[in-house]
C-alpha positions in Angstrom: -67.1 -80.6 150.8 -63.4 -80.2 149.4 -64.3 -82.0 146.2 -67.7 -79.5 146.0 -65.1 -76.3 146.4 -62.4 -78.1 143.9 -65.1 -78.7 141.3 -66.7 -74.9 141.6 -62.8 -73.3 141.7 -61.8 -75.3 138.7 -65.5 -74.4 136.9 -65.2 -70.8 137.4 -61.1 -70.8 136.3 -62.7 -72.6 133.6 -65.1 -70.0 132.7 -63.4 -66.9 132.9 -60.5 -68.1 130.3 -63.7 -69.0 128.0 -64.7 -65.8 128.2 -61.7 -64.4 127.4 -62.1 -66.1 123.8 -64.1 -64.7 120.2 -61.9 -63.9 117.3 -64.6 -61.2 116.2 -66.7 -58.8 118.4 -69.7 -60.9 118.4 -67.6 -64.4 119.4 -66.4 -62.4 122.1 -69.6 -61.4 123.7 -71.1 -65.2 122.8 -68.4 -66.2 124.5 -69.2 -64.2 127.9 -72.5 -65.5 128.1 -71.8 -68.7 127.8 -69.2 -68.9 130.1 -71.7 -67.2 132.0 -74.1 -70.3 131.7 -70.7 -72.9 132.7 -70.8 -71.0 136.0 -74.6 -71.0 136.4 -74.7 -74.5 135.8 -72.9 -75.3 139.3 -76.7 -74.1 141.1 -79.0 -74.1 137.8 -77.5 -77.1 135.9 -80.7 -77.8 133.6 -81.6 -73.9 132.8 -78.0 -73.5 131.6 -78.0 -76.6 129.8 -81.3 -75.5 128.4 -79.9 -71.8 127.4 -76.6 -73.6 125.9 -78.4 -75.9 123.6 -80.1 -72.8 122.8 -77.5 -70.2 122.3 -75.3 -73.0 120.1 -78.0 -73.9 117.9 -78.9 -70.2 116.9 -75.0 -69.0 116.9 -74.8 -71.9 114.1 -77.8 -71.2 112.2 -77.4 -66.9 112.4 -73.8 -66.5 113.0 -72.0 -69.5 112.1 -68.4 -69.6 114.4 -64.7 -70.0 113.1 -63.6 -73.4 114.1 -61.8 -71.9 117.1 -64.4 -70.2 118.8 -66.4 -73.7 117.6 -64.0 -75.5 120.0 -64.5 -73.4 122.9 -68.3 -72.8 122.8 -68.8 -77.1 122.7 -66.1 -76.9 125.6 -68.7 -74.7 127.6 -71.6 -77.5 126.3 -70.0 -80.4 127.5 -69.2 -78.7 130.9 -72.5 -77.9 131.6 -73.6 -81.6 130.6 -70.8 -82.9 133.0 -72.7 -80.8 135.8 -76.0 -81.7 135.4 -74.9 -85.0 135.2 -73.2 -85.3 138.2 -76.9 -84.6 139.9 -79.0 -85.7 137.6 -80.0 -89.5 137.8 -78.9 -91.5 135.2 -81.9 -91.8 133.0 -82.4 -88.1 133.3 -78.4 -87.7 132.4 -79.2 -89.9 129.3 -81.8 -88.1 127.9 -80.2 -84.2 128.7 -76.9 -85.8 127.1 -78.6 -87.3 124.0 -80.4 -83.7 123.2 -77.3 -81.4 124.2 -75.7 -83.3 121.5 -77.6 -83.2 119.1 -76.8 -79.3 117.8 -72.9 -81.0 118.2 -73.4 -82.0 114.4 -72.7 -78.4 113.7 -69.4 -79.2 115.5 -68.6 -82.5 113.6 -67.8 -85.7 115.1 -65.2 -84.6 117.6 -67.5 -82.4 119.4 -70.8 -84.6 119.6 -67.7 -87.2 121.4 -67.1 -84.2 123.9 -70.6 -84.0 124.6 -71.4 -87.8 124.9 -68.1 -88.4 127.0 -68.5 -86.0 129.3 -72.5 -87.1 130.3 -70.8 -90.6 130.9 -68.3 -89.2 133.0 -70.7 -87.5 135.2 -73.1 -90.5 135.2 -69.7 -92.8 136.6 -69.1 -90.3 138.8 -72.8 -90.3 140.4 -73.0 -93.5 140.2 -70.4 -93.8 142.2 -71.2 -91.3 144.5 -75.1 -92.8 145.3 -73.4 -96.7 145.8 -71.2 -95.2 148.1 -73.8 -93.2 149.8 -76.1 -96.0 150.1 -73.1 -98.5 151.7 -72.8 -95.7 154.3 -76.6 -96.0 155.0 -76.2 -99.6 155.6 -73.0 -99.3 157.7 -75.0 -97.1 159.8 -78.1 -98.9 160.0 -76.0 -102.6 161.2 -74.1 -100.2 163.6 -77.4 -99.3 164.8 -78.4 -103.4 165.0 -74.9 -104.1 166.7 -75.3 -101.5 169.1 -78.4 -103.3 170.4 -77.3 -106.1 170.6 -74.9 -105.4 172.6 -77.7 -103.9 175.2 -79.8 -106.4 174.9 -76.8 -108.9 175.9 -75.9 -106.8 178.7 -79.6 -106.0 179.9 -80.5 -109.9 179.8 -78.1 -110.3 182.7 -79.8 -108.0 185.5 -83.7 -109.4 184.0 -81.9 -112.9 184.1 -81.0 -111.8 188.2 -84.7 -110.4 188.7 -86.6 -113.1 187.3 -84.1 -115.6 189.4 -85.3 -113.6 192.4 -88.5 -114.2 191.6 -88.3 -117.6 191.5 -86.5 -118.2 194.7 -89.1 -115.9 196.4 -92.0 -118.1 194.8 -90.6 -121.2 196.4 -89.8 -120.0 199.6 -93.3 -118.4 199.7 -95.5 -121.3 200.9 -92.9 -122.2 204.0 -93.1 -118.9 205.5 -97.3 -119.6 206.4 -98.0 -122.5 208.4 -100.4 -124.9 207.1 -100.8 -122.5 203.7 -103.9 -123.4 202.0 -103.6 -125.6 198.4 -104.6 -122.3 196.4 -101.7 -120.2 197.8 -99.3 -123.4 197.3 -100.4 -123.3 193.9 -100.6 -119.6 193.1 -96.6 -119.5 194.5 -96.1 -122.9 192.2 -97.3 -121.4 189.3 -95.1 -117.6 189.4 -91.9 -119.7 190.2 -92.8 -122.1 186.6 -93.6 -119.1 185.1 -90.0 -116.9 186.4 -88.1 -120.5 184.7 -90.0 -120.5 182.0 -89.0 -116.9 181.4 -85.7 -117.6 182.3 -85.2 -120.2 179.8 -86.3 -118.2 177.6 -84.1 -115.2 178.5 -80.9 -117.8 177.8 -81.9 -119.1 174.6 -82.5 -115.1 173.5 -78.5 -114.9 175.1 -77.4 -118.1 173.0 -79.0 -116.1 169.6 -77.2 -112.5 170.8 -74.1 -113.5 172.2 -71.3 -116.6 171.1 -69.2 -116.2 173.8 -71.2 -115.9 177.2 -69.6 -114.4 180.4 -71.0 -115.0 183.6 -68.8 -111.7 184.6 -71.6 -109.5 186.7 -72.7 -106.7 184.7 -70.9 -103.0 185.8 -72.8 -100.2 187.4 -72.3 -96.6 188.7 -70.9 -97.9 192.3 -67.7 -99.5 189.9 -67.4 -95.6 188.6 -64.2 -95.0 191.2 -62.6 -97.6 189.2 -63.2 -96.7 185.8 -62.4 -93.4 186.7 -60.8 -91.4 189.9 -61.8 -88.5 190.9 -65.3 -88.6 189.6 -67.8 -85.6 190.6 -71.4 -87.8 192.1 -73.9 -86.6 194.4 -77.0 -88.2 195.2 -77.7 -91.7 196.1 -76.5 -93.2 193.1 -77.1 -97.0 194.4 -80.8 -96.6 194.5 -81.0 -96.3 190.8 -83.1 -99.3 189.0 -80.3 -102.0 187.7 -80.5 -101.0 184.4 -80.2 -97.1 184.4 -77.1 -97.5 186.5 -75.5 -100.2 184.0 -76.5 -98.0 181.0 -75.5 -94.9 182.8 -72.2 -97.0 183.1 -71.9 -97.7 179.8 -72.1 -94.0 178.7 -69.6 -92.5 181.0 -67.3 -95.7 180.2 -67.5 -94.9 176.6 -67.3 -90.8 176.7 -63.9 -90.9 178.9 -62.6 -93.9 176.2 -63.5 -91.7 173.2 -61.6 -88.8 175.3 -58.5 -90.3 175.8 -58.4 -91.6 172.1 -59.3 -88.6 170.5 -57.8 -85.9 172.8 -54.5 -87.5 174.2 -53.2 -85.3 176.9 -56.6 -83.5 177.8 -57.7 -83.5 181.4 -60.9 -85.5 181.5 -63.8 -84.4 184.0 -66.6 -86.7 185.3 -70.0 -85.5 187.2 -72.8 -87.6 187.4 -76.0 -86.7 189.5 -79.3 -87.8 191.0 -81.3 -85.0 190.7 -85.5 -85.6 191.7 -86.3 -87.9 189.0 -83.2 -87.5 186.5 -79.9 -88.9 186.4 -77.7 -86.2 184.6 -73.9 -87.2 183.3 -71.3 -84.9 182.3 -67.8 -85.8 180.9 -66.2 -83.2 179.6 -62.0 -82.9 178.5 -60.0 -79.9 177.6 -58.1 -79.1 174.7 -55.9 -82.0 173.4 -52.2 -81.6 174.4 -51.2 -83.7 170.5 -52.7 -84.9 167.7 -54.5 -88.2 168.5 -53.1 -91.5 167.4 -53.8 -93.2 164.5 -57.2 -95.4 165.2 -57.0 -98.8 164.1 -60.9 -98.0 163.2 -63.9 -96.2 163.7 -66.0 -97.2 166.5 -70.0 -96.6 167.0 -68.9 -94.8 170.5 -71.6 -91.9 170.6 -74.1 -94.0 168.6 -74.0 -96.5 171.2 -74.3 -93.7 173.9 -77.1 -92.7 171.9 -79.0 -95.6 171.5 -78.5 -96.4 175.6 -80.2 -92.9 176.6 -82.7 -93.3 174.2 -83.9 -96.8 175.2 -84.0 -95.5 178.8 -86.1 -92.0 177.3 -83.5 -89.6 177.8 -81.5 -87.5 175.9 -77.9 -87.0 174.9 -75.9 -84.6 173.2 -72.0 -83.8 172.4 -70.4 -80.8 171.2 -67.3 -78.7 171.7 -66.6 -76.6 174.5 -65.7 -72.7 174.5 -61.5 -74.1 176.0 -61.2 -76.5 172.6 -62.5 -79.6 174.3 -65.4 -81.5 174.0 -68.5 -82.4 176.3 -70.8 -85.6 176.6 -73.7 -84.7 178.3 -76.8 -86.9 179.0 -79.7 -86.9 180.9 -81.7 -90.1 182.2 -84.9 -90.3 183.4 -85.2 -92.5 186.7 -88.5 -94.0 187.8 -89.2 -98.0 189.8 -90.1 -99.2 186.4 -86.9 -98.2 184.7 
């Protein structure tokens, strides 16, 4: 945005000392207009360049210009080529650069190199501009991935404690019928090889998504008193499926980090709720009492927050607050099959 306001300040600066040019009464209104078309081009940039290949190749053929005002009016043509070019793609910016210079013969050698240089310029500057626009896509498309990851490594622990469950339960089943007949001693056989099998499975997945495995138990909303005092809960919070409370966690973990970072002195406010069938979070902070510290890098904290309360089917969303602070609000949904 700064560069975009730069550019159109310098353009019109640009444009109205142009105009100001024309040693005779008729350079002086040519002049106008075409300073007219510089400015245009900022919106417009291939029906001015169209109008100033125009207006120079009939000012040369009716009303052929002193060499000053020959100066100024290709200084207005190669502007408006360095616009469209910096929009334009580059085959597009080729061919636009190659026909605006062609009525540059008039001008001699020097301006057809104004005209050429300044298409290049604008093409190097694009191209700039789209390779670094497409390396942001990609950063944000492996946050995305490593944001999942990370989920899925944490999620694999309370599956990995279900299906574990299950398998106990299956081979405890048959001793708690006497004399249990071979199909049930089978049918219990077969849901415990099935739980192991799954489990195997779930630990190879973990080798693949994490390198460094912790056996650590997985956090959840009844650890919220020690990630943060004072927090604001009502409903019973420990009846929530494994996962929503982990993910819920996660969020509230990661909105009071991102306060503290970014809004050092601010007084941070948690509320989480169990409300019917949704789980509602709110962290909030006030104004920042100092400029934040210098980060040692950016981190993926409300795209992971994101991703977590969409993969559950809820919704989050952040914003400032009316005091100068900032709010994290997200609602869960919470059903058996969460």
């Amino acid at each position: 945005m700064t560069f975009r306001l730069l550019l159109r300040a310098l353009v019109v600066v640009a444009a109205a000392l142009l105009a100001m040019t024309g040693d005779d009464q008729f350079a002086q209104v040519t002049a106008i207009v075409h300073a007219a078309m510089l400015v245009a081009a900022l919106w417009w940039p291939v029906p001015a360049w169209a109008a100033s290949t125009a207006l120079l190749t009939g000012v040369h053929l009716v009303h052929p210009p002193t060499a000053t005002d020959a100066v100024y009016g290709w200084t207005v043509q190669a502007g408006i080529v360095l616009l469209l070019a910096l929009r334009e793609t580059p085959r597009t910016t080729a061919a636009f650069t190659l026909v605006g210079a062609l009525p540059a013969v008039f001008g001699g050698p020097v301006a057809v190199a104004a005209v050429a240089g300044a298409g290049a310029a604008g093409w190097l500057v694009h191209s700039r501009q789209e390779a670094r626009d497409r390396l942001a896509g990609q950063l944000a498309e492996n946050a995305v991935l490593e944001e999942r990851a990370r989920i899925a490594r944490e999620l694999h622990d309370v599956v990995a404690h279900h299906m574990s469950v299950i398998s106990i339960q299956a081979d405890a089943g048959p001793y708690r019928v006497s004399d249990p007949p071979p199909e049930l001693t089978e049918a219990f056989a077969t849901i415990r090889a099935t739980a192991l099998e799954g489990l195997a499975e779930l630990r190879r997945l973990l080798g693949v998504l994490r390198a460094d495995p912790s056996t650590a138990p997985q956090p959840s909303l009844a650890d919220l008193d020690r990630l943060v005092e004072g927090a604001d809960t009502s409903g019973d919070l420990g009846s929530l499926p494994p996962g929503v409370s982990l993910n819920a966690y996660r969020i509230v973990q990661e909105a009071v980090t991102n306060a503290m970072r970014h809004a050092p002195g601010a007084t941070v406010g948690v509320r989480v709720a169990l409300d019917g069938g949704e789980l509602r979070i709110d962290v909030t902070n006030t104004a920042p009492g100092g400029p934040p510290a210098p980060s040692p890098g950016a981190g993926h904290g409300i795209l992971g927050m994101r991703e977590r309360a969409a993969m559950l089917g809820g919704t989050l969303t952040t914003g400032p607050t009316g005091d100068g602070g900032w709010a994290v609000r997200a609602v869960l949904p919470v059903s058996e099959t969460s």
